[in-house]
C-alpha positions, 0 to 999 in steps of 0.5 A: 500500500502506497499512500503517497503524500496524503493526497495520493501524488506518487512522485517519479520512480522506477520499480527497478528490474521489474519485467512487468507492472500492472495497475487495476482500477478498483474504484468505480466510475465518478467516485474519484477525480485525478490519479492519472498514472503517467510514464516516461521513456528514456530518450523522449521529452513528454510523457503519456498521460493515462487515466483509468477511470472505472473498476477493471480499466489497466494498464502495464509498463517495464518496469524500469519506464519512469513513471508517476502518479498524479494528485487525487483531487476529490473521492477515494482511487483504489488500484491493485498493483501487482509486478512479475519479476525475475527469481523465486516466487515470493509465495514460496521462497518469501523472499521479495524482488531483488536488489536492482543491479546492474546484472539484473536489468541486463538479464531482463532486458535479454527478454525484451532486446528492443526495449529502450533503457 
């Protein structure tokens, strides 16, 4: 659970080696304004701008793709979040995602050669 800053503004961040992040909506459709998720890819100068605005609207992104969270204006935004990962299965080994080296990154990237890093 991330509650940001109190208004539920998530600053720019990266989830290191994550394969995969996912973010679903829970909330529904008019019980809350702002929230947009924007990510920014290396190399570009503007962002993508995307709002999930009903329960079952996602979204995914590498997980090394900068991303934020922007300010929730009015209501409550519930989102289940979920990353896949490399290594063990948590729910067996709890062990949580590795640390991000550098060893890592390559290793996932070696999957996705055409992604930008």
């Amino acid at each position: 659970n991330i509650s940001g800053d109190g208004d539920g503004k998530i600053g720019w961040h990266t989830d290191g080696v994550t394969l995969v992040t996912m973010a679903v909506m829970l909330s529904e459709e008019g019980s809350f304004q702002g929230g947009a998720i924007r990510l920014h890819a290396p190399g570009h100068t503007e962002y993508e701008n995307h709002t999930l605005s009903k329960a079952g609207d996602a979204i995914a992104w590498r997980g090394w793709t900068d991303h934020n969270v922007q300010k929730i204006w009015q209501g409550k935004r519930e989102v289940f979040v979920s990353e896949w990962w490399l290594g063990p299965d948590m729910t067996e080994s709890d062990v949580p995602r590795h640390k991000d080296l550098p060893e890592l990154t390559e290793q996932a990237l070696q999957l996705d050669a055409s992604s930008p890093m």
